[in-house]
KEKE-3310 file (N, C-alpha, C; in steps of 0.2 Angstrom, whole numbers, plus 5000, padded with zeros to 4 digits):
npx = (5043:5032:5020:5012:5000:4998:4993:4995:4983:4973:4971:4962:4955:4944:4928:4913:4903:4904:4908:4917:4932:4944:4957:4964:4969:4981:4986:4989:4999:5008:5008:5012:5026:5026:5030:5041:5039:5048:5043:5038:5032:5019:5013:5000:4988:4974:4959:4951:4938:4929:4931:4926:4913:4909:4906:4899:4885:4886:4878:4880:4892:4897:4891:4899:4911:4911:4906:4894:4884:4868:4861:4853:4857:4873:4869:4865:4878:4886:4895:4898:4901:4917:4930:4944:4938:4931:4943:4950:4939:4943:4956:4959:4948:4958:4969:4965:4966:4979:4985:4981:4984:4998:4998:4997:5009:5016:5010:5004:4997:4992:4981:4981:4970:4952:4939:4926:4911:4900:4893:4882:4874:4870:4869:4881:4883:4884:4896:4904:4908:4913:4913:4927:4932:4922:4922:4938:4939:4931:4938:4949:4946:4941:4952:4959:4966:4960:4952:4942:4935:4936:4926:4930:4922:4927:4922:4911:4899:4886:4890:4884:4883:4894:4890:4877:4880:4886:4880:4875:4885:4894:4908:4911:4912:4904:4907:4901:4903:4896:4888:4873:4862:4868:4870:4868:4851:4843:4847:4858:4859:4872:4885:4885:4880:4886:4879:4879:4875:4874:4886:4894:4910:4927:4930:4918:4916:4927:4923:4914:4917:4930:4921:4911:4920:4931:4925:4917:4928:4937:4927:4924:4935:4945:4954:4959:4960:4950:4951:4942:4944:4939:4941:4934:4924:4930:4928:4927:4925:4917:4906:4902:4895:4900:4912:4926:4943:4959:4968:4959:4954:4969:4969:4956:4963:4973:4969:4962:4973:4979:4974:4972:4985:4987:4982:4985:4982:4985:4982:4972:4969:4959:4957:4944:4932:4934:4933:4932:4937:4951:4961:4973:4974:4966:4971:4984:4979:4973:4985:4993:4985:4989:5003:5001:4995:5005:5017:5012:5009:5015:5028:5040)
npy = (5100:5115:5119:5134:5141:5159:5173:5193:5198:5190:5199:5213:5229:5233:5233:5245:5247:5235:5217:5208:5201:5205:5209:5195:5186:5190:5192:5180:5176:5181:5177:5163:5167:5171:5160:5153:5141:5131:5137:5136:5150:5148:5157:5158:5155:5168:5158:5152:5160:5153:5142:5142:5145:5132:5126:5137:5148:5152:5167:5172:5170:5180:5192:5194:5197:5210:5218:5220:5214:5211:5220:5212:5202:5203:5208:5195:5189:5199:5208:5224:5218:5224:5229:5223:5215:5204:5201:5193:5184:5178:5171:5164:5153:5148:5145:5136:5126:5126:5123:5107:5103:5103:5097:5082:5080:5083:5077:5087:5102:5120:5131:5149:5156:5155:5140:5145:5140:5143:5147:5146:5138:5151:5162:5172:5170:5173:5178:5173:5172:5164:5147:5141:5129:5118:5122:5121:5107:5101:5105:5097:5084:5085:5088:5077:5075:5067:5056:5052:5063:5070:5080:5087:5096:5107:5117:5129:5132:5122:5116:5119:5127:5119:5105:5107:5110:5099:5089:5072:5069:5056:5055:5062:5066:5074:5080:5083:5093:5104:5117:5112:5124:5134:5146:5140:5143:5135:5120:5112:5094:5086:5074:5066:5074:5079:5086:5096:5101:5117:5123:5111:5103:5098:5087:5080:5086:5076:5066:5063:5066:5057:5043:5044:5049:5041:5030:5031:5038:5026:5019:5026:5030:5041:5049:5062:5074:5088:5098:5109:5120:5127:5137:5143:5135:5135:5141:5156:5161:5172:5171:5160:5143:5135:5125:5123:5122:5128:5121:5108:5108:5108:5094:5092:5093:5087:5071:5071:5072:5062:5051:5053:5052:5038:5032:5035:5046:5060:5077:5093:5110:5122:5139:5143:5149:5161:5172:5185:5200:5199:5198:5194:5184:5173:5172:5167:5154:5147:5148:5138:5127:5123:5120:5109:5099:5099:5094:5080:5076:5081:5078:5084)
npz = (4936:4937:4926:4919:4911:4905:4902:4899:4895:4903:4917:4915:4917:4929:4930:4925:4940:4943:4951:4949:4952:4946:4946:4953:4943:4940:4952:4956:4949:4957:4968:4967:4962:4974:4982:4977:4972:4959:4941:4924:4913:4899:4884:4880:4863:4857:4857:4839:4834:4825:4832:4845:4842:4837:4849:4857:4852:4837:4832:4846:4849:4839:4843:4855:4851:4841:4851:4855:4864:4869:4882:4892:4891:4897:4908:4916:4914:4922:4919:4909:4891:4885:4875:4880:4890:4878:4871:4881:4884:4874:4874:4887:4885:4875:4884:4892:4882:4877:4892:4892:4881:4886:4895:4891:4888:4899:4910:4922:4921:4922:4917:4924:4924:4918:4919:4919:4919:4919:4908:4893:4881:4872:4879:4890:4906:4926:4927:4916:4900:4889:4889:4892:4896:4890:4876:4876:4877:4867:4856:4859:4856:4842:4837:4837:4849:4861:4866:4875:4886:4904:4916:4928:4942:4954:4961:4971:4966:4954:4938:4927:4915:4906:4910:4902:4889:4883:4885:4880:4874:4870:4872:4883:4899:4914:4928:4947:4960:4972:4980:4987:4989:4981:4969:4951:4953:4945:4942:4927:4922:4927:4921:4932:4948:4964:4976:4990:5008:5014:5023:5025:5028:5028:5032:5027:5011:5010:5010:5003:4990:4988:4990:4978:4963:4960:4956:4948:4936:4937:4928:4916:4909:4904:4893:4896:4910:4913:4925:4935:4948:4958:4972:4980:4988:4999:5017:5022:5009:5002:4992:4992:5001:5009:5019:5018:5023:5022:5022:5018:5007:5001:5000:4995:4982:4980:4981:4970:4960:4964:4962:4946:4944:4949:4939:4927:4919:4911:4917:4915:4925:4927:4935:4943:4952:4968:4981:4988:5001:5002:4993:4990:4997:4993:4981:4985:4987:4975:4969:4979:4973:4961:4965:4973:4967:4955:4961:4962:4949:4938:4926:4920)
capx = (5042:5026:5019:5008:4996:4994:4994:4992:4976:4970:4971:4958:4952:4938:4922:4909:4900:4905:4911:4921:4939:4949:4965:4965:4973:4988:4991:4991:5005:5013:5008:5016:5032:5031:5029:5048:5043:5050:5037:5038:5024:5018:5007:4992:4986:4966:4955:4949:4931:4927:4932:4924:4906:4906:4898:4894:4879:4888:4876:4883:4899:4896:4890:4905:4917:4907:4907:4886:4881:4862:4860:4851:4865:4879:4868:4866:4886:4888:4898:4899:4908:4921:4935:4946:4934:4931:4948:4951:4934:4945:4961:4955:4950:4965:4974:4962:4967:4986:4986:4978:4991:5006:4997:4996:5016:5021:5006:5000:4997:4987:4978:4980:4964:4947:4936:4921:4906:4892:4891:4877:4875:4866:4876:4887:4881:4887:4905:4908:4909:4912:4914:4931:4930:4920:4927:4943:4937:4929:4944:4955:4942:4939:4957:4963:4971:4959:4946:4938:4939:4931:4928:4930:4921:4926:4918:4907:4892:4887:4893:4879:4886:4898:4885:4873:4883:4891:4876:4873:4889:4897:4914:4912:4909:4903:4906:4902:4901:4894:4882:4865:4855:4871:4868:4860:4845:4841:4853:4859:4861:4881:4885:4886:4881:4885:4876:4882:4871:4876:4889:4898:4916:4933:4929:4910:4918:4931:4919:4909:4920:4932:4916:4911:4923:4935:4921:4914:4933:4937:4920:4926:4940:4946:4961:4961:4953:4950:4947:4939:4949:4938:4943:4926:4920:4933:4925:4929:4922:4911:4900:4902:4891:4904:4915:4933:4949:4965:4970:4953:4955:4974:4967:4954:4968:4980:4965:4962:4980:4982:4968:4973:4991:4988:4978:4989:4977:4987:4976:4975:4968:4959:4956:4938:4928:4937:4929:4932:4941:4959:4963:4979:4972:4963:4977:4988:4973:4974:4992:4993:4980:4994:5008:5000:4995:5009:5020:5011:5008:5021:5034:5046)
capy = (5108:5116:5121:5137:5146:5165:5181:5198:5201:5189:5204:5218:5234:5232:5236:5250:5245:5228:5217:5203:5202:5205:5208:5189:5185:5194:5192:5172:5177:5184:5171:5157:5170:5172:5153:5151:5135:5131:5136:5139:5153:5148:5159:5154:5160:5166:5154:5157:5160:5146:5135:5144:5143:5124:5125:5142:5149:5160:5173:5176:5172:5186:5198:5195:5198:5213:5222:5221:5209:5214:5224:5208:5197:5207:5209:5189:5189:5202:5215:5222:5214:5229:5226:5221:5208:5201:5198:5189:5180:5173:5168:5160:5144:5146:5144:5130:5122:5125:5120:5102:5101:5103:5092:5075:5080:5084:5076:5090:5109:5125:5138:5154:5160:5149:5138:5149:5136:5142:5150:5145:5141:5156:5168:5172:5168:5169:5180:5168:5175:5157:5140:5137:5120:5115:5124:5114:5099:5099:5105:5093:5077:5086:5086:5071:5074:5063:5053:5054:5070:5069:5087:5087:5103:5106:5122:5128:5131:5120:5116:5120:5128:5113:5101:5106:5111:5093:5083:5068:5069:5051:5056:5067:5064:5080:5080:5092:5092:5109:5117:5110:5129:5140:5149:5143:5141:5128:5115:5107:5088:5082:5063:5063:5078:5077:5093:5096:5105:5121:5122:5105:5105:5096:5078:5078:5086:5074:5058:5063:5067:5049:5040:5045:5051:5036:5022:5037:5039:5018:5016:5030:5028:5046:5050:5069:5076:5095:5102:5117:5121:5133:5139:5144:5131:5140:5145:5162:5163:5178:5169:5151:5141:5126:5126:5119:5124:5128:5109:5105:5114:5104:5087:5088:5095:5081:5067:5073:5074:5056:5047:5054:5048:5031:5026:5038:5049:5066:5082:5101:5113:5130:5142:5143:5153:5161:5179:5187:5206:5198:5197:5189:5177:5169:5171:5159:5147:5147:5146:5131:5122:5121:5117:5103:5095:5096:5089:5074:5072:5082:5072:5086)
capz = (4935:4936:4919:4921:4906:4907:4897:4901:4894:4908:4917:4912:4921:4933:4924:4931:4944:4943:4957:4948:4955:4938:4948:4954:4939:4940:4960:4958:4947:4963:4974:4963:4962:4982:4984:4976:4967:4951:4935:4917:4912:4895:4884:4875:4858:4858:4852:4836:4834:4823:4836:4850:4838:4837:4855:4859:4847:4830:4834:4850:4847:4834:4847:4859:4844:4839:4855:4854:4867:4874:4890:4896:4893:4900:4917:4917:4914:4927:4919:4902:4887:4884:4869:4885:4890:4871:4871:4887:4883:4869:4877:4889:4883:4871:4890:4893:4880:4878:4897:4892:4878:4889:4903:4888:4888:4905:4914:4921:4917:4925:4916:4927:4921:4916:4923:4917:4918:4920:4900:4891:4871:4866:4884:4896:4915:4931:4926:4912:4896:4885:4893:4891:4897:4886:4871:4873:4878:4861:4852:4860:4853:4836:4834:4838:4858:4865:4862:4878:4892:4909:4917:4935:4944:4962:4962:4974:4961:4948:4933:4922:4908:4903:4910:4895:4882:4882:4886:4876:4870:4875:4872:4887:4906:4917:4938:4950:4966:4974:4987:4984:4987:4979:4962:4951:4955:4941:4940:4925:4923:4923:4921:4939:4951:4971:4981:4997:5013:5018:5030:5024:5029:5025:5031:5024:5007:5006:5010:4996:4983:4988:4986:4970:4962:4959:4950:4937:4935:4931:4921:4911:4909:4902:4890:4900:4914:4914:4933:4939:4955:4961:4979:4983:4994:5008:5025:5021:5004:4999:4987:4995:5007:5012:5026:5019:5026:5016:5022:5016:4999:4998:5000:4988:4976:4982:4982:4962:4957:4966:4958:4942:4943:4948:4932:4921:4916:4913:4919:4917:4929:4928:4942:4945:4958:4974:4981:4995:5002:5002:4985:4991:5001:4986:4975:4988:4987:4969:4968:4980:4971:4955:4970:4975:4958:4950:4965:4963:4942:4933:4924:4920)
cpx = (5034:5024:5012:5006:4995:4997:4992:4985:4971:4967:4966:4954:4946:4932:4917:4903:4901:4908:4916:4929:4944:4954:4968:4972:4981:4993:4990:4996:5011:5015:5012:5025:5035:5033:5036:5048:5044:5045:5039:5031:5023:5012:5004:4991:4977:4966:4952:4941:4927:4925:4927:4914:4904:4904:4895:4888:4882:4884:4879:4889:4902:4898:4896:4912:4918:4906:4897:4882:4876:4864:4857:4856:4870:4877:4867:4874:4888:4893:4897:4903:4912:4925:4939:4943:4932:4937:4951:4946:4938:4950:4960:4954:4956:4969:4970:4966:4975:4988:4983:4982:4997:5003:4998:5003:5019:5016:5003:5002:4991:4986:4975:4976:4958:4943:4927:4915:4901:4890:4889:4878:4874:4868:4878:4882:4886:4896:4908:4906:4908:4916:4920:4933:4928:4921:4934:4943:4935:4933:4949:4950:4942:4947:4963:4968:4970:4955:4940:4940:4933:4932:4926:4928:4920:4922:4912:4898:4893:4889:4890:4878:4889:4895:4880:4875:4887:4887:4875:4877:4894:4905:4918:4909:4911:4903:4906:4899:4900:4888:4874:4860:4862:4867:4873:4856:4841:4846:4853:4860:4870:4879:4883:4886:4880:4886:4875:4876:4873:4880:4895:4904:4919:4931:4920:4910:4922:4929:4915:4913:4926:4926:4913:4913:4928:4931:4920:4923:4935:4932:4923:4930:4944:4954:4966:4960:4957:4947:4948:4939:4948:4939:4938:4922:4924:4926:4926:4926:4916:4904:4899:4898:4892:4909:4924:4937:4954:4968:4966:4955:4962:4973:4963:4958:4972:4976:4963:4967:4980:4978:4969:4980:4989:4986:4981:4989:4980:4979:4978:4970:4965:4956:4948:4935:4934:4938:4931:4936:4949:4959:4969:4981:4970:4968:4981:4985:4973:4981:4996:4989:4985:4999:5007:5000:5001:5017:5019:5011:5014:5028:5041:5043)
cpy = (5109:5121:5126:5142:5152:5169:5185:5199:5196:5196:5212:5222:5232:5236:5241:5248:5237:5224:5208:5205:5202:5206:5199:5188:5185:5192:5184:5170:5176:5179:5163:5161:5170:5166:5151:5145:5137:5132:5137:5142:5150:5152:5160:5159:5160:5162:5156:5155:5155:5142:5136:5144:5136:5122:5131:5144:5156:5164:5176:5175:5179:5191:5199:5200:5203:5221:5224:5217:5214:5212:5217:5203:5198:5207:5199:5187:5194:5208:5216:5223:5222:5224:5221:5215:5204:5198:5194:5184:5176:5169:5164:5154:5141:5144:5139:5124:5120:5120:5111:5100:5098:5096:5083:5076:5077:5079:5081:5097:5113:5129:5144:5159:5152:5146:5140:5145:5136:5145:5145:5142:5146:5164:5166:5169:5169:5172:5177:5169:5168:5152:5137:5131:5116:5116:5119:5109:5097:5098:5099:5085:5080:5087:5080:5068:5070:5060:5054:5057:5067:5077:5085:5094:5102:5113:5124:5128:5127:5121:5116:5120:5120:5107:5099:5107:5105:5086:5079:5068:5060:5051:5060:5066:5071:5078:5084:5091:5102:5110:5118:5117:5134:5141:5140:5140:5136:5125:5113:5099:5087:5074:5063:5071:5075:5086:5090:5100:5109:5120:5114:5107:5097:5088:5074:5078:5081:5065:5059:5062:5058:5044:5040:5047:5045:5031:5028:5036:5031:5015:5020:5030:5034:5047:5054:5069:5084:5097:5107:5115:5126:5133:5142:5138:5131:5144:5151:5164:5168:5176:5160:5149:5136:5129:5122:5124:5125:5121:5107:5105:5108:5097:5086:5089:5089:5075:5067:5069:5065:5051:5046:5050:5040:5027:5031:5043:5059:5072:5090:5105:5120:5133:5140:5150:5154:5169:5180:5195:5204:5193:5191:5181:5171:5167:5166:5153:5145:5142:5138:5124:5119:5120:5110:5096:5094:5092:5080:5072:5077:5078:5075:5095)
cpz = (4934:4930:4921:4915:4908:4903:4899:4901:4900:4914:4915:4919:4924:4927:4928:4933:4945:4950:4958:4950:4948:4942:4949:4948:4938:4947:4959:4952:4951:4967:4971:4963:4971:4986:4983:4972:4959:4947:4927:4915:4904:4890:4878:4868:4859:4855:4846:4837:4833:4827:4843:4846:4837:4843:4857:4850:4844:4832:4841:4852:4844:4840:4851:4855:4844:4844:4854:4859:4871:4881:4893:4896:4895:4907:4919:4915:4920:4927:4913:4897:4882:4878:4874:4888:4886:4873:4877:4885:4879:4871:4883:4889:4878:4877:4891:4887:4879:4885:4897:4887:4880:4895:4898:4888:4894:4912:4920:4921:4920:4921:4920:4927:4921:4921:4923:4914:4917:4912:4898:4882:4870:4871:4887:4903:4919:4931:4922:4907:4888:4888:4889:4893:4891:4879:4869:4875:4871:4856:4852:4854:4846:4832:4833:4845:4861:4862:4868:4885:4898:4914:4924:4938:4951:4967:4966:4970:4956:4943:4927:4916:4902:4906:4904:4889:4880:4883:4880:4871:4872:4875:4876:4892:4911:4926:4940:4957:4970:4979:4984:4982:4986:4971:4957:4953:4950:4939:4932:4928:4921:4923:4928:4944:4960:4974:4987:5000:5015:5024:5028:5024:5027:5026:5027:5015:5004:5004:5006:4989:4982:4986:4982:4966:4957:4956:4945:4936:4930:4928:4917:4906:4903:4899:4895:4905:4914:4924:4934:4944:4958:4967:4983:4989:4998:5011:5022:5014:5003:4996:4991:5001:5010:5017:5024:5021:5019:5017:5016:5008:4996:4997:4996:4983:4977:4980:4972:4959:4958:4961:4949:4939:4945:4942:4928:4918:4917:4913:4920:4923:4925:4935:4943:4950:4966:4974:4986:4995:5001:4997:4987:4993:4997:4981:4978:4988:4981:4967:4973:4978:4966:4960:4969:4970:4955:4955:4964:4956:4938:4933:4921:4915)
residu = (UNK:UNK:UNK:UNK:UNK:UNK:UNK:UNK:UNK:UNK:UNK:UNK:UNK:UNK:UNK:UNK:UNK:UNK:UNK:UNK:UNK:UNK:UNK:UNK:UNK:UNK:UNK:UNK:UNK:UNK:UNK:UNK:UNK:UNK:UNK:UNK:UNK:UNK:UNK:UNK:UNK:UNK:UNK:UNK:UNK:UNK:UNK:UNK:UNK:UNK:UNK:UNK:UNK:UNK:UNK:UNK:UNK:UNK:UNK:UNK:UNK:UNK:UNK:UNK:UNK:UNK:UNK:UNK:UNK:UNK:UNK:UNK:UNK:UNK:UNK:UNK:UNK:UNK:UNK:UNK:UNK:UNK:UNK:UNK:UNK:UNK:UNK:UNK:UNK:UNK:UNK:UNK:UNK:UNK:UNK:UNK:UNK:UNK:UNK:UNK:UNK:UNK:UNK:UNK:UNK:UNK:UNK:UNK:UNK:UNK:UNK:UNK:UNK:UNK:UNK:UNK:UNK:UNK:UNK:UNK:UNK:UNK:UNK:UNK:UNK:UNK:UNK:UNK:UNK:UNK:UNK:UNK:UNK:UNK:UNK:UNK:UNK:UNK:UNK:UNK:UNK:UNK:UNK:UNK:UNK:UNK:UNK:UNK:UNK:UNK:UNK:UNK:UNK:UNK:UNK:UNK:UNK:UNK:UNK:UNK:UNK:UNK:UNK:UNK:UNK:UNK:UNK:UNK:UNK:UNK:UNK:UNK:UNK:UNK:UNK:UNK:UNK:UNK:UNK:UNK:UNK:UNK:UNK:UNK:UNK:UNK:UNK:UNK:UNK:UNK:UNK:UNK:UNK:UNK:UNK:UNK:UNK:UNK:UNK:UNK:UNK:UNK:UNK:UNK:UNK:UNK:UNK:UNK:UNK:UNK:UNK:UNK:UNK:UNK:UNK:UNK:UNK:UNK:UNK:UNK:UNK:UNK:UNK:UNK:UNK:UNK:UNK:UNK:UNK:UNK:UNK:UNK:UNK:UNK:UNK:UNK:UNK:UNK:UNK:UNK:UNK:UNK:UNK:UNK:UNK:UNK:UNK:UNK:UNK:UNK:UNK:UNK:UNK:UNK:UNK:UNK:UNK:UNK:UNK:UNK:UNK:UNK:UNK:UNK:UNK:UNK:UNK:UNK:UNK:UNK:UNK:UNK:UNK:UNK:UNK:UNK:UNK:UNK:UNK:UNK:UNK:UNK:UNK:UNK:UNK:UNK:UNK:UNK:UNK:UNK:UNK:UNK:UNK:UNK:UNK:UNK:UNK:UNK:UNK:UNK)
# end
């Protein structure tokens, strides 16, 4: 059965002038209901603050809280932090991390939301409010879940956020495979980053990610793995400058999911990146990202 994290508050009104897809959310609800497989929805409690302060910066955890966050950090987040967006900032990684819970159960789990990499210590960035990732990546070690997580990012941008906010941690292993000249413009360092050219499609994708993917993996040797499932490096993408197919898209998700099952290693999922006019379209990409995966690792 496929085990799926999401709450209403996912969900929140468009913001003014803004041009983040806050419907998404909701239609790869749909899309998972028009698909007819089997799911259980589960739904997350926020995080609390505390816990979200042990990697973002109390001060600007504050401000998120607070409904205060400076006009320059709301336009380097891309919209601004409304009560309705506070509270989704918070749930969030509580769905991250619920979804990483259920996956050391069931082997594996989606959070219907999340993914949100590019937050900083001290702001947001990039539509991403606080690095759910890394957030409960932290929580899971600080409580006893894992000992050691490996965050797999297939997004088309890097993974900056949850790159530095975990660097030099060794109980944490950062991947990222993205397009060499997308946003941003200054890379972090992951354990391991692979930047593609422009244009790179399904068989240059999948021959990058097989060949390095699989030794960081058995040197690491990771209790979890969290993967950002962004859908953004679709031909079709709005914001993307790679070339995969919706095959393309299921092979890395199947190639993931595979690699993970044969050394054991339960894993949860959040959405990630995936832009374009046909809201729908993205939400089936989404929603087949969780198909696939859990065909191949869930254990009931």
């Amino acid at each position: 059965m496929l085990h799926v994290v999401h709450h209403p508050d996912y969900v929140t009104p468009a913001t003014p002038g803004g041009q983040f897809p806050w419907d998404k959310y909701g239609l790869v609800m749909d899309a998972l209901a028009e698909s007819g497989v089997v799911h259980r929805i589960h739904r997350p409690e926020p995080m609390p603050l505390a816990r979200i302060a042990e990697i973002h910066d109390p001060d600007y955890v504050a401000e998120v809280a607070e409904l205060r966050v400076p006009a320059a950090k709301a336009r380097r987040i891309g919209f601004p932090v409304t009560e309705r967006v506070a509270r989704r900032a918070r749930t969030t990684p509580g769905g991250t991390w619920a979804a990483a819970r259920l996956a050391l159960v069931h082997g594996y789990a989606a959070n219907a939301a999340g993914g949100s990499h590019h937050a900083l210590y001290d702001t947001g960035a990039g539509y991403c409010v606080f690095n759910d990732l890394a957030v409960a990546a932290n929580r899971l070690v600080a409580d006893g879940d894992a000992r050691r997580i490996m965050i797999v990012d297939c997004d088309v941008h890097q993974g900056d956020g949850t790159a530095s906010l975990l660097a030099g941690r060794p109980e944490f292993s950062t991947f990222s495979i993205h397009a060499e000249k997308n946003f941003p413009v200054r890379k972090a360092r992951s354990t391991l980053d692979i930047a593609l050219p422009d244009g790179a499609g399904d068989a240059a994708y999948l021959d990058a990610l097989s060949h390095h993917l699989p030794p960081m993996v058995a040197d690491f040797a990771p209790d979890i793995i969290l993967y950002q499932a962004g859908v953004d490096p679709h031909t079709e993408d709005r914001l993307g400058r790679l070339a995969l197919s919706d095959d393309g898209l299921a092979e890395r998700d199947g190639f993931v999911a595979e690699l993970a099952r044969k050394r054991g290693i339960p894993l949860a999922s959040a959405l990630g990146g995936g832009y374009g006019a046909d809201r729908m379209a993205i939400a089936r990409r989404h929603a087949r990202t969780m198909i696939v995966m859990s065909a191949i690792l869930s254990t009931g």
